[in-house]
C-alpha positions as CSV (number, residue, x, y, z in Angstrom):
1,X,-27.6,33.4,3.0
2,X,-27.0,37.0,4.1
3,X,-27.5,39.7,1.4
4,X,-24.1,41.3,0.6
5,X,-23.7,44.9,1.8
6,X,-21.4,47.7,1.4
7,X,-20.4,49.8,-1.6
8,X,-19.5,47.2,-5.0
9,X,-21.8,44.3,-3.1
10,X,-23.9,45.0,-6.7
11,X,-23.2,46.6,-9.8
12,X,-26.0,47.7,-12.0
13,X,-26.0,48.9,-15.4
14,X,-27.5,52.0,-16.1
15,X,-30.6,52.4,-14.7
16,X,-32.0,49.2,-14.3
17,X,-35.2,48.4,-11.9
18,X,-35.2,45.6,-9.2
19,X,-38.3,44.1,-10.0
20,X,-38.0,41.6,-7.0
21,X,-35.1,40.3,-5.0
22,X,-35.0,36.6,-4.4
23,X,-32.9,35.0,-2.0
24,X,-31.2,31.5,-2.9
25,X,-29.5,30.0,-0.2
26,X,-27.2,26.8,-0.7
27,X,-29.0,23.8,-1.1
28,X,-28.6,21.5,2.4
29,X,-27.0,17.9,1.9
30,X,-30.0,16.6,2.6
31,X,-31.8,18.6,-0.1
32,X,-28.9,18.1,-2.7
33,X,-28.9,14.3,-2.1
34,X,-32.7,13.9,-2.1
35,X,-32.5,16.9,-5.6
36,X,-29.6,14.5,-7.3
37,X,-32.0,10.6,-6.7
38,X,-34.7,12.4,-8.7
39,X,-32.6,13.5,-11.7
40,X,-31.9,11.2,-14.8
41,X,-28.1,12.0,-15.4
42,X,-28.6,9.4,-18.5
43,X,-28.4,11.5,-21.1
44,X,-25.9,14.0,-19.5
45,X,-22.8,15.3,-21.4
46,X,-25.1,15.0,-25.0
47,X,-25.3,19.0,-25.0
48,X,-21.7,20.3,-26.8
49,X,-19.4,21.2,-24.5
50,X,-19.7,25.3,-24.5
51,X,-23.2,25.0,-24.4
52,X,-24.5,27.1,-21.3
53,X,-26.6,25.3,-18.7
54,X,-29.1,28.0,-18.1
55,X,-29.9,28.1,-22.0
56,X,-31.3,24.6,-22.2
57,X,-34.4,23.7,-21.1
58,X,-33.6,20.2,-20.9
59,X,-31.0,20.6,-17.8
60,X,-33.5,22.0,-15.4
61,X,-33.2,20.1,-12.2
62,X,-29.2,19.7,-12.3
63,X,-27.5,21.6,-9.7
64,X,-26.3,24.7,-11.0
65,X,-22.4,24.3,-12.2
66,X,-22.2,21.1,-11.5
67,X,-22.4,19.8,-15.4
68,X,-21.0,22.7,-16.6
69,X,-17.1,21.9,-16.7
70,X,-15.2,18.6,-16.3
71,X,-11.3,19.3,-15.3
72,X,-11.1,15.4,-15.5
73,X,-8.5,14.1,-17.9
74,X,-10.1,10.2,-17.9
75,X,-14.0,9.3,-17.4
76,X,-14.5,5.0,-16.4
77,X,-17.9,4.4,-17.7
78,X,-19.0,0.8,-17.3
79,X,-20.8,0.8,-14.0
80,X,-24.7,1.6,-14.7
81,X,-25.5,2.9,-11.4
82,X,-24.1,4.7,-8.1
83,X,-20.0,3.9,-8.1
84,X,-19.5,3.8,-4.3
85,X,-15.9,2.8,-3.4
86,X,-12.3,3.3,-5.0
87,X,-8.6,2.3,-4.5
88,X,-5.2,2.8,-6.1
89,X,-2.6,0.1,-6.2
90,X,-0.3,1.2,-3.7
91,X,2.7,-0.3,-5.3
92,X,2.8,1.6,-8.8
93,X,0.0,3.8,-8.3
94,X,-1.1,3.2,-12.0
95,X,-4.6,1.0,-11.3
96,X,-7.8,1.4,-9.9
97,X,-10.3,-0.6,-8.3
98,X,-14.2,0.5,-8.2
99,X,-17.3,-1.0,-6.7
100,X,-20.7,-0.3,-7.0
101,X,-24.8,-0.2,-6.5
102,X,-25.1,-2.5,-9.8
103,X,-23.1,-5.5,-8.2
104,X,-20.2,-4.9,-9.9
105,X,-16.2,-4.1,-9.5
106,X,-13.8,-3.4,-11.9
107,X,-9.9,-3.4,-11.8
108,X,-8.8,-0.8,-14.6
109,X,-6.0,1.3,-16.1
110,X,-6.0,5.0,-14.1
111,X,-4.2,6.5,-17.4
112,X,-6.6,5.6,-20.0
113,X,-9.5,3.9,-18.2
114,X,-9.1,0.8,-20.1
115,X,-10.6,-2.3,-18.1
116,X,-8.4,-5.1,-16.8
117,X,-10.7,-7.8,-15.5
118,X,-14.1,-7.2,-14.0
119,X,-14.5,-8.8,-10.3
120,X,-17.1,-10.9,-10.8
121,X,-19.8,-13.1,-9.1
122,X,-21.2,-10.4,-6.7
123,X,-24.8,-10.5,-6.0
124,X,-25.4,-6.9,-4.3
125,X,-23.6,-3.7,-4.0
126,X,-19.9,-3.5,-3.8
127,X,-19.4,-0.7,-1.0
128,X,-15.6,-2.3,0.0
129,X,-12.7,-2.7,-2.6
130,X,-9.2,-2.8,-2.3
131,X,-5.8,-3.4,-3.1
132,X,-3.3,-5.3,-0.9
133,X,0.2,-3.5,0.2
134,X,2.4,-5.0,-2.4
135,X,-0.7,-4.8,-4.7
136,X,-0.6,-8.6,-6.1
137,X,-3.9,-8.7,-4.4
138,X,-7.3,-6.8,-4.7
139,X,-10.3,-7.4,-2.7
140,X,-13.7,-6.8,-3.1
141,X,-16.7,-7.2,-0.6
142,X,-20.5,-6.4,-1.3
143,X,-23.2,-5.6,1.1
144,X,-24.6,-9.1,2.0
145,X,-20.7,-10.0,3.0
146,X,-19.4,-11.6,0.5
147,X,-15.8,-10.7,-0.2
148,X,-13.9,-12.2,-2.8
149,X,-9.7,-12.0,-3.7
150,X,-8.3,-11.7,-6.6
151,X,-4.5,-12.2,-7.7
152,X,-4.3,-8.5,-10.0
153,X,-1.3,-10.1,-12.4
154,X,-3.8,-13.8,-13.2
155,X,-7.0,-11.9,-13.0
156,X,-8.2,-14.9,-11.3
157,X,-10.4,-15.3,-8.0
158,X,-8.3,-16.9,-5.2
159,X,-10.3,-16.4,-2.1
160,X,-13.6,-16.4,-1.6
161,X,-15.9,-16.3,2.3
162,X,-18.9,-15.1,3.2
163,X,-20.1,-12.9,6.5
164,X,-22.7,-11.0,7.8
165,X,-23.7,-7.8,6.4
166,X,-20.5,-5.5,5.5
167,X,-19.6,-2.4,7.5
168,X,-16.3,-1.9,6.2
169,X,-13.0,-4.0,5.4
170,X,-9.4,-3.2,5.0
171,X,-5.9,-4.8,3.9
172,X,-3.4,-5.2,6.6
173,X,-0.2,-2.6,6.0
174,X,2.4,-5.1,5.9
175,X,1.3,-8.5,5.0
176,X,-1.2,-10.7,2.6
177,X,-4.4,-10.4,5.6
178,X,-7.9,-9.3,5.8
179,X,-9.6,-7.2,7.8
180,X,-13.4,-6.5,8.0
181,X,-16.1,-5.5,10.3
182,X,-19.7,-6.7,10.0
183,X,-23.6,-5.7,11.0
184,X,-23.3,-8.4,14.2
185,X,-20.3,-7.0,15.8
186,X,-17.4,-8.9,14.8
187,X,-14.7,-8.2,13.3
188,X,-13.1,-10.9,11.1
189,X,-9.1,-11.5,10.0
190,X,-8.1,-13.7,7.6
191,X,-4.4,-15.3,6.0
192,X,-4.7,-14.6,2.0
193,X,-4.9,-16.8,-0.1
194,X,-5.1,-19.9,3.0
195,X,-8.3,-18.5,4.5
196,X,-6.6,-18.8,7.9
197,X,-9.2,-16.8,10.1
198,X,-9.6,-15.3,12.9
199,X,-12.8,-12.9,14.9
200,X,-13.2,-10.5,17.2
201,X,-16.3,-10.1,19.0
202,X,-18.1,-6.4,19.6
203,X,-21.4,-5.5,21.5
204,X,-24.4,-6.6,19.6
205,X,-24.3,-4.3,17.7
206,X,-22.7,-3.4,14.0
207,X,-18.9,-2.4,13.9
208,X,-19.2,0.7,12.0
209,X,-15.6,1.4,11.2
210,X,-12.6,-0.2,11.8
211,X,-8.3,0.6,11.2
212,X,-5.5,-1.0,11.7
213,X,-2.4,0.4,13.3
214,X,0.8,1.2,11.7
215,X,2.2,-1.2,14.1
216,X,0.6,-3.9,12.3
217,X,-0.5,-6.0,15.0
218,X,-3.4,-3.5,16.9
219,X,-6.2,-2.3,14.8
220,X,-9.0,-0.1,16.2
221,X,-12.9,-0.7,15.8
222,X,-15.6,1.8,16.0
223,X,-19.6,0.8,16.5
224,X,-23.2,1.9,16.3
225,X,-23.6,1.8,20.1
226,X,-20.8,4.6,20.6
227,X,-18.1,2.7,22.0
228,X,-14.5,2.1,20.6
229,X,-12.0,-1.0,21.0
230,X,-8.4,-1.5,20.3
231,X,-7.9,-4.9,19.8
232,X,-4.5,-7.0,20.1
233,X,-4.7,-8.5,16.5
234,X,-2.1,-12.0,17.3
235,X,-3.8,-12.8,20.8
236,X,-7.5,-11.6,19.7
237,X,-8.0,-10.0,23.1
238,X,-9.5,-6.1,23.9
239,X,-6.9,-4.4,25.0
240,X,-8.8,-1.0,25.9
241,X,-12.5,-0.6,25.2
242,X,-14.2,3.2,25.1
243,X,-17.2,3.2,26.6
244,X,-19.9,5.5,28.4
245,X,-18.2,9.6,28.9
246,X,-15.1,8.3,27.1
247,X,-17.0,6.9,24.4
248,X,-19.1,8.6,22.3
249,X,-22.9,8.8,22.5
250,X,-24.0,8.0,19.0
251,X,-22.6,5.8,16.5
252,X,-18.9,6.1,15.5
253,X,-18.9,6.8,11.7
254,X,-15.0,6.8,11.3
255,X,-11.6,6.4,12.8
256,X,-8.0,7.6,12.1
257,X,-4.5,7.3,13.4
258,X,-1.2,9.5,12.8
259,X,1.6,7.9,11.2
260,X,3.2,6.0,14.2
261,X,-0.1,5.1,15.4
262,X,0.5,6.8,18.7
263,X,-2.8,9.0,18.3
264,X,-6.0,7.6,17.3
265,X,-8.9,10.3,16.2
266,X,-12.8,8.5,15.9
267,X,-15.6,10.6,14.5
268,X,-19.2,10.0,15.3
269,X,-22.9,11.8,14.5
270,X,-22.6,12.8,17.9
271,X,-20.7,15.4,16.0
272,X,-17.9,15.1,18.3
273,X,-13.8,14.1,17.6
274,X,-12.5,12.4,20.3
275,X,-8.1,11.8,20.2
276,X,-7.4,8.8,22.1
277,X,-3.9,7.8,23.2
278,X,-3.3,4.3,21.3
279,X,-1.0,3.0,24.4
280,X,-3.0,3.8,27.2
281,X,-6.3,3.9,25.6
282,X,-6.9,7.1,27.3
283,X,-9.2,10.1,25.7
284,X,-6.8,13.1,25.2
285,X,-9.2,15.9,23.9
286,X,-12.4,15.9,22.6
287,X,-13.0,18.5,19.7
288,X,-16.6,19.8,19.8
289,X,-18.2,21.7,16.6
290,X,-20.2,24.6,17.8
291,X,-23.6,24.5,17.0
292,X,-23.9,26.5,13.6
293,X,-26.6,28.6,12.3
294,X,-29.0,27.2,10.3
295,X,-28.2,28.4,6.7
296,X,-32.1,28.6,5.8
297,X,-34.8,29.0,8.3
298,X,-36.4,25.9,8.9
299,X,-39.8,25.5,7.2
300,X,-42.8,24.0,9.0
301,X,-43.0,20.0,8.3
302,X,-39.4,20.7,7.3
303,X,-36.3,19.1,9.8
304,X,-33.8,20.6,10.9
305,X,-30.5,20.0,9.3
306,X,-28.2,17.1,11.0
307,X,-25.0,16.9,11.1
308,X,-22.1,14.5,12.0
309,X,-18.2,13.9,11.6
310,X,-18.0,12.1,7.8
311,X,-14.4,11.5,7.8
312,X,-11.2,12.8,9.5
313,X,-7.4,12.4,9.3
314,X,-3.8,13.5,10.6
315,X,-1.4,15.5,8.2
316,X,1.9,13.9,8.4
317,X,4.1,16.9,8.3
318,X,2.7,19.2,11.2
319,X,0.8,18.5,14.7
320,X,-2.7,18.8,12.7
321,X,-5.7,17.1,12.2
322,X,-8.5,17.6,9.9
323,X,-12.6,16.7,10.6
324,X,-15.1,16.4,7.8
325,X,-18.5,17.6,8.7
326,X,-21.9,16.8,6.9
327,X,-23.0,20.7,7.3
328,X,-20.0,20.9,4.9
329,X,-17.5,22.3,7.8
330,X,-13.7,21.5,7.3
331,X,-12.2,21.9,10.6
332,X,-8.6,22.0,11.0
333,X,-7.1,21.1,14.5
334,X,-3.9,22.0,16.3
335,X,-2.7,19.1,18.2
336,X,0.1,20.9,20.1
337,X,-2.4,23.4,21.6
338,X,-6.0,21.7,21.1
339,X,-7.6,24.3,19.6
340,X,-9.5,25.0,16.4
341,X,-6.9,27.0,13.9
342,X,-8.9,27.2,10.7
343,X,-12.5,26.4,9.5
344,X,-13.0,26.0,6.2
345,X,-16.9,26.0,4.5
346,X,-18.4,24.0,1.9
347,X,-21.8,25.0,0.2
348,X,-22.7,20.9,0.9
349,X,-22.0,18.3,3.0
350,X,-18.2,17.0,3.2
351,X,-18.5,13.1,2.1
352,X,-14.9,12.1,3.0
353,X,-11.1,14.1,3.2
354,X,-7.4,12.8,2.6
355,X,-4.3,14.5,3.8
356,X,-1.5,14.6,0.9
357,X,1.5,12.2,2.0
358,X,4.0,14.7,2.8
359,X,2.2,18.4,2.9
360,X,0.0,20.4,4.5
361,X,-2.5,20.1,2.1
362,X,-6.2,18.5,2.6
363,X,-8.3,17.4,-0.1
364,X,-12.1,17.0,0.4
365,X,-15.0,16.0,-1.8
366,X,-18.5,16.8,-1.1
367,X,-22.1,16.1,-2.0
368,X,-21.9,19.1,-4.3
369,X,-19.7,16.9,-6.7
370,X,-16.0,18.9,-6.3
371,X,-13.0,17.9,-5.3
372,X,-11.3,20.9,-3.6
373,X,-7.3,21.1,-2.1
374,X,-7.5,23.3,1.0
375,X,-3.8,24.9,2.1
376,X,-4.0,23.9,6.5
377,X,-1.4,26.5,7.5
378,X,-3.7,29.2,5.8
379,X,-7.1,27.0,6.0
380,X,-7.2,28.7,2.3
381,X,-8.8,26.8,-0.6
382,X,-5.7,26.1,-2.9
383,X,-8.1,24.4,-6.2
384,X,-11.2,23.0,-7.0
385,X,-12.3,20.0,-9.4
386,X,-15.5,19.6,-11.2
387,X,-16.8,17.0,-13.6
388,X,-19.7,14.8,-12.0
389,X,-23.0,15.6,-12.3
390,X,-23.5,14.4,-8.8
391,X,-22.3,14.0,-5.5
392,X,-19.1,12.4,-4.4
393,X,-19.3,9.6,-3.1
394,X,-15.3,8.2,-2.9
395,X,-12.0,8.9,-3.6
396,X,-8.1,8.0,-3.5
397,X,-4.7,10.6,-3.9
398,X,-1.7,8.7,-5.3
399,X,1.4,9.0,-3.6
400,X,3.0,11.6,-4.8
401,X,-0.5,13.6,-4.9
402,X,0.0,14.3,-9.1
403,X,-3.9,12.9,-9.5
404,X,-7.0,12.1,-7.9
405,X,-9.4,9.3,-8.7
406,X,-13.0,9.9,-7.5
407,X,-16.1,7.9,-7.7
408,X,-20.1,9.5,-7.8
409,X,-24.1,8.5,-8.2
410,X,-23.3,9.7,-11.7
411,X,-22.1,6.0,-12.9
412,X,-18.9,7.6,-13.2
413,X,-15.7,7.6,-11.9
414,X,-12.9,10.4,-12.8
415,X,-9.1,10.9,-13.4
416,X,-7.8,14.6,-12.0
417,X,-4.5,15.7,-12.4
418,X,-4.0,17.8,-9.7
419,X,-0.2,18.2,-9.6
420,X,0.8,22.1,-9.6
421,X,4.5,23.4,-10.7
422,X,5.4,24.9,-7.2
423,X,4.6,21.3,-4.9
């Protein structure tokens, strides 16, 4: 981090002696991940709430700020370990559904936090969870591949099946099916609650990501080995694979596409955003970050920071696109003239972004544990949101973007209202 210069850069009282200047730069992702495993956030929140961090002894280790406020109007404490994934009902809005590292998934109450069935019978971490798009269904799916239905209004399991390693899994936009994407390759569909099922084979290799299109009856599927598919969901054929110079040349980490599924954007840790044309299959643009500066200088035995594309999205409203970055770069795309219009900088790594339904307005969280609202006309940061005591790791905006429901490797998962008087 550069010194500040120019007159007002420091103000000193009196006449007061610099002993010794230390510089503290911002704590890498890597740094603030490996800095947030080795604390025990147990016992955190016992200090009153105006007591100031850097007058106990016992909160050395935190990251600075990041226990010292919680905006958060509800806390859902009952998972004992890393809460990894979270979705709203899409139909009222007013429940939640979390998974995490201890096995566990709860369906709960986003006003008051109050639990209304636990999904049980999982055996390893639930990464995938989620709500069907007339919400009388919620699935959950763990690491090993087991994913399990559940009818929300009977509380009772419906549908149960079992694949290989999870990768990802979503609920089709329009009707009561499955999809998923596993560590082999292959992408699996199912019929809720008959079980009716259907795959789609990848390379041998794990399909990373996965969407499907507005249309209802294409979805997209990214994998480790850099190439992308569109796939014709009712015939199970390929109808355009990505491969080689039009592919990417690292593993795709996410995918996107605008509202009438015309566009498709993947993301990869080749660090590069490539917009595809969903009809042709043809690459439109590539978006490239620039190399940036190293915020520290690299000590010896010490890597160089990485970096990759975490999580992107289209904004509804105006020909833009947003692309998270794990250096903690927002980058907000023109579509009309493919250029970069603004680039907004986190202090940590950007763990996933949303667009709000109808504005201009991006949300991100990060590994630094905020939630911030970022204006894309301006590329201005609108709000923030604290309240974990670690990073980020999920999070959903209702519809009419009046709260935001995140999940962290605090055991915790949070309630923000976020609605303002002038949107």
């Amino acid at each position: 981090m550069e010194p500040a210069e120019g007159p007002g850069a420091l103000g000193f009282h009196g006449d007061e002696e610099i002993i010794e200047v230390v510089e503290l730069g911002p704590p890498g992702p890597d740094d603030l991940a490996d800095e947030i495993e080795d604390v025990d956030f147990e016992d955190e929140g016992a200090e009153e709430p105006d007591a100031e961090a850097w007058e106990t002894e016992d909160d050395e280790g935190v990251e600075d700020g990041m226990e010292a406020q919680d905006d958060s109007e509800v806390t859902f404490s009952l998972h004992s370990a890393s809460v990894f994934c979270v979705s709203l009902d899409p139909k009222t809005n007013t429940l939640a559904v979390t998974g995490g590292e201890d096995d566990k998934a709860f369906v709960w109450r986003v006003s008051d936090g109050e639990l209304l069935f636990e999904c049980s019978g999982h055996k390893d971490s639930v990464t995938c969870a989620g709500f069907s798009h007339d919400s009388v269904f919620v699935a959950t799916g763990d690491m090993s591949g087991l994913i399990k239905v559940w009818r929300v209004d009977t509380k009772e399991e419906v549908w149960s099946f079992e694949v290989g390693d999870l990768e990802w899994m979503e609920w089709h936009p329009q009707a009561h099916v499955l999809l998923a994407g596993t560590a082999d390759g292959n992408s699996w569909m199912w019929k809720i609650p008959s079980g009716d099922c259907k795959t789609f084979q990848g390379p041998a290799c794990p399909a990373t990501c996965g969407r499907i299109l507005p249309d209802g009856k294409r979805a997209v599927v990214g994998y480790e080995d850099g190439t992308m598919r569109i796939w014709d969901l009712k015939q199970g054929t390929s109808l355009h694979v990505l491969k080689g110079q039009d592919g990417h040349q690292d593993p795709l980490t996410c995918v996107a596409s605008n509202q009438d599924g015309s566009l498709i954007m993947t993301g990869s840790v080749d660090c590069h955003a490539k917009l595809v044309n969903s009809t042709t299959g043809k690459v439109v643009c590539i978006f490239k970050m620039e190399s940036v500066a190293p915020k520290a200088p690299t000590g010896e035995g010490e890597e160089a920071e990485s970096n990759s594309v975490e999580s992107l999205g289209f904004c509804n409203v105006m020909p833009l696109a947003a692309v998270g970055y794990l250096d903690g770069t927002l980058a907000i795309y023109d579509l009309s003239t493919q250029s970069l219009r603004h680039k907004c900088q986190h202090e940590s790594g950007i763990v996933q972004l949303l667009w709000e339904e109808s504005s201009a307005v991006v949300y991100t969280c990060s590994l630094d544990g905020a939630v911030r609202l970022w204006d894309a006309r301006s590329g201005k940061m609108i709000s923030e949101y604290r309240g974990h005591s670690a990073e980020i790791l999920d999070f959903a905006v209702n519809k009419d973007a009046s709260i935001v429901v995140t999940t962290s490797g605090d055991h915790q998962a949070k309630v923000f209202c976020v609605q303002r008087p002038d949107r």
